[in-house]
N, C-alpha and C positions, 0 to 999 in steps of 0.2 A: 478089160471090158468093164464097163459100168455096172454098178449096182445101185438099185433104187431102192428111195425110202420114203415113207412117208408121213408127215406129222397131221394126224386126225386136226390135234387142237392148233394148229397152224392161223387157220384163219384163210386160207391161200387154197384155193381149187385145187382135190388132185393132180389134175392133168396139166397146172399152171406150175405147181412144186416140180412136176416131171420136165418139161420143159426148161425150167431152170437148172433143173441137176445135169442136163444136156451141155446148154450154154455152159454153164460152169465146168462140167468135163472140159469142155473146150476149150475155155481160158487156162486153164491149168495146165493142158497139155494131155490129159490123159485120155483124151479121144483125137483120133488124127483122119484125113481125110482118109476114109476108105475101109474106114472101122464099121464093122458089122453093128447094128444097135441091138439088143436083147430081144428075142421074139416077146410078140403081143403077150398071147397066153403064158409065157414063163412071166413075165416082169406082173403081170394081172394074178398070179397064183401066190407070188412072193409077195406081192406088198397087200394083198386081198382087197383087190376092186374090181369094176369090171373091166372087161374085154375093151371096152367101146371106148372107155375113158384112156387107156392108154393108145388105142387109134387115134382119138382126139389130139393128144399131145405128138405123136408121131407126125401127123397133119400140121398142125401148128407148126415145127421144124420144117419140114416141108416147104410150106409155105415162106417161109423168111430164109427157105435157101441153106439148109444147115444139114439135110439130110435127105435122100433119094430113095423111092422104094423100088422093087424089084422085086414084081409075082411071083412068089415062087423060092422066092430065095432068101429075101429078107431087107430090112430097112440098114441102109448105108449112108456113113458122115461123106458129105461132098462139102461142104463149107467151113470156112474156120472164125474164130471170134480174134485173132489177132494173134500175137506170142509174148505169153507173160516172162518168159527167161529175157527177154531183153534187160538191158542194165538199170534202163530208166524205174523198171520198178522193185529193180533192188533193195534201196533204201526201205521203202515200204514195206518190204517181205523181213525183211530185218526187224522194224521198227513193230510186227504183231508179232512176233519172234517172242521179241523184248517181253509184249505184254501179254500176251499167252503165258511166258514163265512167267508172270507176274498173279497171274490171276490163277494157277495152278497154286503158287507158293500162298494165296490167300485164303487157301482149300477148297476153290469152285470145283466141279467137276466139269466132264465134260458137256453135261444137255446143263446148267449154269453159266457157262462161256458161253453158248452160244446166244443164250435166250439175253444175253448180257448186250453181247454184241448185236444180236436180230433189235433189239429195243433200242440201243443207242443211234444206230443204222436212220430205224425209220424215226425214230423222234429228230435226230439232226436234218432228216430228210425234209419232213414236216414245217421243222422252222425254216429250212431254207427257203418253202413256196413264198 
């Protein structure tokens, strides 16, 4: 099952980080069609927002076909984002491997690697417009 988080100083709408952590389960494999999503009020109690905001995101899935709700019972994955185990992105998963040990062996920690990677991400992004 998924576990949410959520970064205050992000910059990125709650319900927009939840959404993402969705998709991303998804590419990675760790949600599969048929998987239960964490109920409203639990995911709302652990990450401290409200109610509504993770409806929002659950809607949002919804809507783009990634997830199905069921009165009563609970929100279920019906779509998938692809399958990263294929070979083709091997080299890849390799190649942050590489630089993950790179940047551990340079003494970043963990919330440093990322904020590393989130910054090179969208400034590469940025110049590519």
């Amino acid at each position: 099952m998924i576990e949410f988080h959520i970064e205050p100083r992000s910059g990125v709408a709650p319900y927009l980080q939840l959404v993402h952590q969705v998709r991303q389960a998804l590419r990675l494999g760790l949600l599969h069609q048929g998987d239960r999503l964490p109920k409203v009020k639990d995911v709302a109690a652990k990450v401290a927002i409200n109610p509504n905001t993770v409806l929002k995101a659950y809607r949002q899935l919804e809507n783009e076909g990634l997830v199905s709700p069921k009165p009563g019972v609970g929100t279920f994955v019906t779509g998938t984002l692809g399958d990263p185990a294929t070979s083709e992105h091997e080299p890849l998963r390799q190649e942050l491997r590489r630089w993950l040990a790179s940047a551990r062996a340079a003494g970043l920690d963990q919330e440093s690697i990322e904020a590393l990677f989130q910054q090179t991400f969208r400034t590469t992004v940025e110049e590519e417009r």
